[in-house]
C-alpha positions in Angstrom: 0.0 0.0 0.0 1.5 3.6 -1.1 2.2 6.2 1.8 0.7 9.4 -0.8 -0.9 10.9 2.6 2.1 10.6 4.9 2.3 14.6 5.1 2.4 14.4 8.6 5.5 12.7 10.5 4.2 9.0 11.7 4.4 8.4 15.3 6.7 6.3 16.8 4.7 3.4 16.7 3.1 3.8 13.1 7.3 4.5 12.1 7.4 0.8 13.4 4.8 -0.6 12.2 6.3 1.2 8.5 9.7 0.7 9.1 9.3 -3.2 9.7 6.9 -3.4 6.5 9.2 -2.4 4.1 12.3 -4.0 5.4 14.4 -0.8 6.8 15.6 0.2 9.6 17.7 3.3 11.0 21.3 3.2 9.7 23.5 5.1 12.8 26.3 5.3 10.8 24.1 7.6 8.7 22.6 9.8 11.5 19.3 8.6 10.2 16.7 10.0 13.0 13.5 10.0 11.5 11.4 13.3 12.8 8.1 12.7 14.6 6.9 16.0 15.5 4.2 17.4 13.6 4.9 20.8 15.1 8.3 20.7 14.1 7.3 19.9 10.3 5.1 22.6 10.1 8.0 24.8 11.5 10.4 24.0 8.8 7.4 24.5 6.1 6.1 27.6 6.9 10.1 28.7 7.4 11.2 27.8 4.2 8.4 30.5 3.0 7.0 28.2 -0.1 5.4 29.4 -3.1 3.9 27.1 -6.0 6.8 27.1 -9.0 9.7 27.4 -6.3 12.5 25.1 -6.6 14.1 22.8 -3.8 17.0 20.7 -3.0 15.8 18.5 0.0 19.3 16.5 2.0 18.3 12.9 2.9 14.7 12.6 2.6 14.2 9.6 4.2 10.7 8.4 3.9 9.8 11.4 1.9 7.5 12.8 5.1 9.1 16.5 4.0 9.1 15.5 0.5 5.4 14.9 0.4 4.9 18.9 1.8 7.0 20.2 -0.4 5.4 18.6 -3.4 2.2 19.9 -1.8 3.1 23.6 -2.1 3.2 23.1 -5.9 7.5 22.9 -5.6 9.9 21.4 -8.2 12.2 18.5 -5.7 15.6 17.3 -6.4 16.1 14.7 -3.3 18.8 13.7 -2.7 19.3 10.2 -0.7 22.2 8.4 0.3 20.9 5.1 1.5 19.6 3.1 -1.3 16.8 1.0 0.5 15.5 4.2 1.7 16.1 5.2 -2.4 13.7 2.0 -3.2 11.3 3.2 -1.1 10.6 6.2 -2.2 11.1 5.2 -6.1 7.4 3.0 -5.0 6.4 5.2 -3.4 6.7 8.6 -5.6 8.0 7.7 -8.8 4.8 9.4 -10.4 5.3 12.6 -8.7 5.0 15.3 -10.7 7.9 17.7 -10.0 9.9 15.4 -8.5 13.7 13.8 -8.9 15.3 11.4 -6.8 19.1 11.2 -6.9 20.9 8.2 -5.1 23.8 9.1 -3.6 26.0 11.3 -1.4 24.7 15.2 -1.2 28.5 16.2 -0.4 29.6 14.5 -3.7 26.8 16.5 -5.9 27.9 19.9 -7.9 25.4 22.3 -7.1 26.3 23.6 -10.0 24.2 21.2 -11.4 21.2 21.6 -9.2 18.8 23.9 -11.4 21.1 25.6 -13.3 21.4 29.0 -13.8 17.6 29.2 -11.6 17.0 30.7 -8.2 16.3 27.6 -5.6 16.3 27.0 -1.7 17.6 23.9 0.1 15.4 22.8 2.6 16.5 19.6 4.7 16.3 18.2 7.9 20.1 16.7 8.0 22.5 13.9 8.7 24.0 15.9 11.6 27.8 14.5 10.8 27.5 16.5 7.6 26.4 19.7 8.6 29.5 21.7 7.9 30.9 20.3 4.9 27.1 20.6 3.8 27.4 24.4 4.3 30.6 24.6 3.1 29.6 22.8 -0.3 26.3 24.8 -1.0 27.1 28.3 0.6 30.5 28.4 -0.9 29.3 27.2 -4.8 28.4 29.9 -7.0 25.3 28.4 -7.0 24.2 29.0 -3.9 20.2 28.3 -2.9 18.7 32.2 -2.0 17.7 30.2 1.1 18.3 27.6 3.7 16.4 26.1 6.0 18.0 23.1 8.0 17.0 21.3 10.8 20.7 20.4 12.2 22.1 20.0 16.3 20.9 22.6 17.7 24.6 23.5 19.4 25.7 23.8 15.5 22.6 25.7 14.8 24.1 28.2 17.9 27.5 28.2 16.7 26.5 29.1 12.9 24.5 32.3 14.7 26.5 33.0 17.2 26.8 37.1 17.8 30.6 38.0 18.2 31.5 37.2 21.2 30.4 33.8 20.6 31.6 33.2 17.3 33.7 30.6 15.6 35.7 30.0 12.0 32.1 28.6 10.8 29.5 31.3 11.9 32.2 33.1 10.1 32.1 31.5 6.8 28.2 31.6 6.7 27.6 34.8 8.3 29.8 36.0 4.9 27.4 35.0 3.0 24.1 34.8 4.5 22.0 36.1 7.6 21.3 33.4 9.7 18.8 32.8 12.7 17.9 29.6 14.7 13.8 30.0 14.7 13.1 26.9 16.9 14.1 24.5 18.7 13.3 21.1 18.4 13.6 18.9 21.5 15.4 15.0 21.0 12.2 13.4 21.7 10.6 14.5 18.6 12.4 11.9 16.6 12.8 8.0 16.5 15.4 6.8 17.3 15.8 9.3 19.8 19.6 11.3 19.6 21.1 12.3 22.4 21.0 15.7 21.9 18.0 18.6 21.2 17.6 20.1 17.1 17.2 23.3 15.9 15.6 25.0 12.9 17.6 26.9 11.1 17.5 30.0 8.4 19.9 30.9 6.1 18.9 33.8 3.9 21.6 34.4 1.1 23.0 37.9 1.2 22.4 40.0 -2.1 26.4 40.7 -2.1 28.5 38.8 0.7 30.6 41.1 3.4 34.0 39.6 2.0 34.5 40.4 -1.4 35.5 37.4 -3.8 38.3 38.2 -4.9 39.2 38.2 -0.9 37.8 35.0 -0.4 40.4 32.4 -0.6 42.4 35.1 1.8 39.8 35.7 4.4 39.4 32.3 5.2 42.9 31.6 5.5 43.1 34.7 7.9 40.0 33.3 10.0 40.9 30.0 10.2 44.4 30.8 11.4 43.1 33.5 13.9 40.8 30.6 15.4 43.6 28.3 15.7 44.4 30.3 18.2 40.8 31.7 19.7 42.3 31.7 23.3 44.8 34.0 22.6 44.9 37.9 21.6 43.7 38.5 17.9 47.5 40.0 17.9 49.2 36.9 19.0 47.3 34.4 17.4 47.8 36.3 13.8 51.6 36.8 14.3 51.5 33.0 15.1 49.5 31.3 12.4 50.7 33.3 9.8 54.2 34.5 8.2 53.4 38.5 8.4 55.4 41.0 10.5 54.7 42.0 14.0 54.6 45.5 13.1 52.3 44.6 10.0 49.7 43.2 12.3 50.0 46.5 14.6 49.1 48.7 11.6 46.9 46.7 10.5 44.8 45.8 13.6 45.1 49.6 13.9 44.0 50.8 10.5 41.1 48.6 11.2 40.1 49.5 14.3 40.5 46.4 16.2 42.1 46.4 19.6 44.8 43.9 19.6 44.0 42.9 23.2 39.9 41.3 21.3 40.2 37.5 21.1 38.8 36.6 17.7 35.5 35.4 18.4 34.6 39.0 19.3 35.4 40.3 15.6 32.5 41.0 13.1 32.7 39.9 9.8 33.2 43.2 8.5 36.2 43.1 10.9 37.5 39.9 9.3 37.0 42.1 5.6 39.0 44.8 6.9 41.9 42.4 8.6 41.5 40.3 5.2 41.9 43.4 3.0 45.7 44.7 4.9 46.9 41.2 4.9 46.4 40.0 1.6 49.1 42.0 -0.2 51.8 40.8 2.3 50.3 37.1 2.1 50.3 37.1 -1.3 54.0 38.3 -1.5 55.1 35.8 0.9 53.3 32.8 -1.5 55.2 34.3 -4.4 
C-alpha cells in the first residue's frame, strides 16, 4: 500500500509498524533520525516560505514525510538520498510525482552547479548531523548558492552558525559572509525516533544579495579566519603573528587601520572586521606565497 498521505511525520509506533513493512531500519552510521513531531514539520514549512513554482534541494529525505509537503506547495524537488533501501522506497512510493527527482547518492559528492542551473532555488533539509559543515561549506561556498536555507541540524551547530561576536567561531564566520542566519526553533530530542542524544534546531539561512568579504578576498579571508581561530584563546595580535608568516609591526598597523584592539580575542570580531583584517593582509600574504 503507497504512503501518498504521509504529510504528517508518523508516530513512533506507526514508524514501526512502516519501518518493519518495508524492510528498513535506521542506519547510525548515517545519523538517520527520522522526525516525529508534527509541530516541528510545520515549522520548517512555513520557514522555508514556499510558493507554487519554487524550486528545492531536499538532503536525505528519508521516507519522503518532508518531500510529500513540499510537493504539496506546488515545488519542483531534487532529493537527494544516500541510503539506497530508503532510495527504493521512495522510487514506490513517488516515482509518479509530478515535480519530483530522486538522486541516489552522497549530497557532499553532488555539484550544485548542477542543481537547477542558472535558476534561483532553496535547500530545505532536515540533516544527517555528521554532515552539517561540509554541507554548508559545499552549498554556501558554490556559485550556485540556494537564496535560502532552511535546516534542521544539532541545535549546538545551529548556535554556533548564529553566534553574535562574542560567541563566534571559523564557521558562523564563513556563513555569516554570505548569509543572515537565525535559529527559529528549537526542536527537542524526543521529537524523533530513534531518539539522539542531543536537542535540534531549525535553522534559516537567507543568502546575502552581495557577501561582506569580497570574492576576490575569499580564498584570503578564510585563511586569515581559520588561522586567527587556531588560536581563539589568545589575543587577535598573537594568534595572527602565530599562524601566519606576516610582520609583527604589519599586524600593529593593521589591527590599527582597522580599528580592532589587539587585546579582542577573535570570536569577538565582526565579519566586517574579518573584511578589513582580510583586505591589509592580503598583499603581504600574497608576497610571501610568491
Amino acid at each position: 500500500m503507497a504512503d501518498r498521505s504521509l504529510t504528517r511525520p508518523p508516530t513512533p509506533g506507526e514508524l514501526q509498524r512502516l519501518l518493519r513493512r518495508e524492510g528498513l531500519r535506521p542506519r547510525h552510521g548515517l545519523s538517520q533520525n527520522f522526525l516525529t513531531d508534527a509541530d516541528a514539520l510545520d515549522t520548517i514549512v512555513a520557514t522555508a516560505g514556499l510558493s507554487a513554482g519554487d524550486r528545492v534541494v531536499e538532503v536525505g529525505p528519508g521516507l519522503g514525510v518532508l518531500t510529500r509537503r513540499l510537493l504539496e506547495a506546488g515545488c519542483e524537488v531534487i532529493a537527494i538520498e544516500i541510503d539506497p533501501h530508503l532510495v527504493g522506497y521512495l522510487h514506490r512510493e513517488l516515482d509518479d510525482t509530478v515535480g519530483l527527482t530522486i538522486i541516489e547518492g552522497d549530497a557532499l559528492a553532488v555539484d550544485p552547479e548542477g542543481l537547477f542551473p542558472g535558476l534561483p532555488y532553496k535547500l530545505v533539509a532536515n540533516i544527517p548531523y555528521h554532515i552539517t559543515s561540509p554541507l554548508l561549506h559545499l552549498f554556501l561556498g558554490s556559485e550556485h548558492a540556494p537564496q535560502r536555507a532552511v535546516l534542521l541540524v544539532q541545535a549546538e551547530v545551529a548556535e554556533r552558525v548564529a553566534a553574535r561576536p562574542g560567541g563566534t567561531s571559523y564557521l558562523s564566520v564563513f556563513v555569516q559572509d554570505l548569509a543572515e542566519a537565525e535559529v527559529v526553533a528549537r526542536v527537542p530530542a524526543a521529537a524523533f525516533e530513534p531518539e539522539p542524544d542531543v536537542d535540534s534546531a531549525v535553522l534559516r539561512l537567507t543568502l546575502r544579495p552581495t557577501p561582506v568579504v569580497p570574492i576576490e578576498n575569499r580564498e584570503t579571508f578564510h585563511r586569515v579566519a581559520q588561522a586567527a581561530f587556531r588560536q581563539r584563546r589568545k589575543q587577535i595580535h598573537n594568534s595572527l603573528v602565530r599562524e601566519l608568516p606576516v610582520d609583527r609591526s604589519l599586524v600593529d598597523t593593521v589591527l590599527a587601520g582597522c580599528a580592532v584592539d589587539p587585546d579582542r580575542r577573535p570570536q569577538t570580531l565582526t565579519v566586517r572586521e574579518w573584511a578589513c583584517l582580510t583586505d591589509a593582509l592580503r598583499p603581504a600574504l600574497d608576497a610571501h606565497d610568491g
